[in-house]
C-alpha positions, -999 to +999 in steps of 0.1 A: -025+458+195-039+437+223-021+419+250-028+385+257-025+372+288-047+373+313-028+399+338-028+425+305-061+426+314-060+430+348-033+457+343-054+473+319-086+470+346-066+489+369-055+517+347-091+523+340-093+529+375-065+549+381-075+572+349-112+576+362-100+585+396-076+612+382-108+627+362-130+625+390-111+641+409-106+668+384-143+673+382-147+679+414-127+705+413-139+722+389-176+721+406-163+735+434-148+771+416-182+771+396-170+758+362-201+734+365-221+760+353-202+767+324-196+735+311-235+734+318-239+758+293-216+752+266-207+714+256-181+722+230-153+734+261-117+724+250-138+699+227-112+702+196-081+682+202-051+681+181-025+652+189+010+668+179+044+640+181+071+665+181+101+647+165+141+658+161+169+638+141+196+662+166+198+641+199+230+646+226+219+612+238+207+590+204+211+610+171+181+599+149+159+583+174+129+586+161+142+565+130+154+539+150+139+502+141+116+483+164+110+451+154+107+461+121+085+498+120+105+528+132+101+541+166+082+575+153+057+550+132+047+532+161+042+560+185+023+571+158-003+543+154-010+540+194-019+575+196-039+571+164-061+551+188-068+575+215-107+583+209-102+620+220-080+630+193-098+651+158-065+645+143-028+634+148+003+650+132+042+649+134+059+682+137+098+679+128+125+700+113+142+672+093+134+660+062+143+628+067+118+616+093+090+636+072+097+612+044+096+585+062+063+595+080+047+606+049+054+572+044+034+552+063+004+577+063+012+602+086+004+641+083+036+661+090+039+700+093+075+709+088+093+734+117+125+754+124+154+740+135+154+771+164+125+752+183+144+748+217+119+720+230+090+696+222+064+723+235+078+749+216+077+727+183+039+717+191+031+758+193+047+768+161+027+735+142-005+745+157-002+782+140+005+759+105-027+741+109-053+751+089-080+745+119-084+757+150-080+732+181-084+741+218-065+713+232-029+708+218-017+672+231+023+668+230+033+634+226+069+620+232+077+605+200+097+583+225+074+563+241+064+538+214+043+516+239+021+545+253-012+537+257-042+552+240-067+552+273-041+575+288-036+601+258-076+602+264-072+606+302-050+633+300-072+654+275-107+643+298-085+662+329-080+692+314-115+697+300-131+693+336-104+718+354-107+752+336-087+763+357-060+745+345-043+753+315-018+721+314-025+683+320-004+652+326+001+620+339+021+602+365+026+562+377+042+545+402+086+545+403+103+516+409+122+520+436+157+513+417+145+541+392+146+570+421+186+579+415+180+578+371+179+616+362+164+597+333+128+592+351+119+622+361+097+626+394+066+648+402+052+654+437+015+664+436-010+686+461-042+665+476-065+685+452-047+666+421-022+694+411+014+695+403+037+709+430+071+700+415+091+679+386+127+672+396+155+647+374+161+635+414+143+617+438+115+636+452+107+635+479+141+639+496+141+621+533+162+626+561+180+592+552+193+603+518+183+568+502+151+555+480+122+545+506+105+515+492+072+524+513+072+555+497+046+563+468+069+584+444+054+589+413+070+588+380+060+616+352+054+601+320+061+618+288+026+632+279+009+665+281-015+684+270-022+721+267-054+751+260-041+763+229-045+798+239-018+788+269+003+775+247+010+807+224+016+825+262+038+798+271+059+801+239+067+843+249+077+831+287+111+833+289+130+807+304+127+801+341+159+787+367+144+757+378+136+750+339+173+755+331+186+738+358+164+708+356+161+708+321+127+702+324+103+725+303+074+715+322+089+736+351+085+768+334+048+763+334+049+762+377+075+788+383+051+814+361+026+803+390-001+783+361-021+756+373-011+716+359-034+687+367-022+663+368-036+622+369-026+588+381-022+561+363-011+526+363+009+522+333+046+510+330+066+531+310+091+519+282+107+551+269+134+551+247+164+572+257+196+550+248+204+529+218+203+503+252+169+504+255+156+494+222+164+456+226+145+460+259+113+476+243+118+444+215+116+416+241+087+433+260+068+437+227+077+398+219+064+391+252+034+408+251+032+390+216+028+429+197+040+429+164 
């Protein structure tokens, strides 16, 4: 679905940018623990990727979401097709627990592995559909069912950053907040070390100045609803119990840090549209009609 005006493709120029710098930077690590002679001698590292869209008709927030219409497809359809285009992907699949959005994926094309209702989050629902699947993948790619505008070049991003950092077993990407998003526990921020890892996620604004208020100089970063995972990880992950910061944040992503496991994680330039309220669904419709998507 392309965009046509001319700053689309300056926006998307950038990205580029931002994507190959996250990467980069990732490689380097790696060459500097050694990995470079691994990769040297084996080409097929984390080379099978599985794109998993974990999806839930139970929602505190917006009951049914994934169901929900966008200008005409529901939300889970077109999450659906714009990771469909992510190069990096063997094969895409919707893990839910409800019959009614496995009908209506089965509907428009999509493969759906059915899942138990006890799956307490996303990651959890991704683990037990990767022991369904007949294959074997070595990258599991979670993909917020919610974010029906994400963009393709950053599913691939993600999965190219944790192929070059073995020593990672978690990838993700973060972009620029708006400064009037810093107080929404809604957007939730990451802070991240000089090498490219993740330090800490938070539901508040971090970091936390002196000041108490947003710092519009400041670079906070915004994490986007995308990660991926070594398979092997994610059957460890799946036994962790769960962690205080994870509870208290809500935020599974945390349990990953507090069990002291290495995230990398990349920048991007991408503005994110997610879908949390029945509110922002007429906002993701006029940015669609402006970016003339159908």
């Amino acid at each position: 679905m392309a965009m046509s005006s001319s700053s689309s493709s300056s926006s998307s120029s950038s990205q580029k940018t931002w994507i190959v710098h996250g990467i980069l930077a990732g490689a380097a690590i790696a060459a500097a623990i050694g990995a470079h002679s691994y990769l040297g001698r084996s080409r097929k590292f984390r080379s099978r990727v599985i794109g998993i869209i974990p999806a839930r008709y139970a929602s505190s927030r917006f009951e049914g979401k994934p169901l929900v219409q966008i200008l005409g497809k529901p939300m889970i359809q077109r999450t659906w097709e714009r990771t469909k285009l992510a190069t990096t992907l063997d094969h895409v699949v919707v893990a839910t627990d409800d019959e009614r959005i496995a009908e209506c994926c089965r509907g428009f094309g999509a493969d759906v592995i059915m899942t138990s209702e006890s799956c307490r989050n996303g990651t959890e629902r991704c683990n037990e559909a990767l022991e369904k699947l007949d294959k074997k993948y070595d990258v599991v790619v979670n993909i917020q069912g919610d974010e029906p505008l994400i963009d393709p070049e950053i599913i691939d991003g993600v999965v190219k950053a944790l192929q070059v950092t073995p020593d990672a077993v978690f990838s993700t990407a973060v972009t620029p907040l708006k400064p009037e998003d810093g107080v929404d526990p809604n957007r939730v921020k990451c802070v991240v070390d000089n090498r490219g890892y993740a330090i800490y996620f938070s539901r508040g604004l971090i970091p936390y100045n002196k000041s108490g208020k947003v710092n519009p100089d400041f670079p906070y970063m915004l994490h986007l609803g995308l990660q991926s995972f070594d398979s092997k990880f994610l059957k460890v992950y799946a036994e962790l119990q769960p962690t205080p910061l994870q509870q208290e944040e809500d935020l599974e992503q945390l349990k990953v840090l507090e069990n002291g496991y290495k995230m990398k994680v990349i920048k991007v330039d991408h503005e994110a549209h997610g879908v949390d309220t029945p509110d922002d669904v007429e906002k993701i419709e006029s940015l669609m009609r402006e970016r003339n998507m159908s």
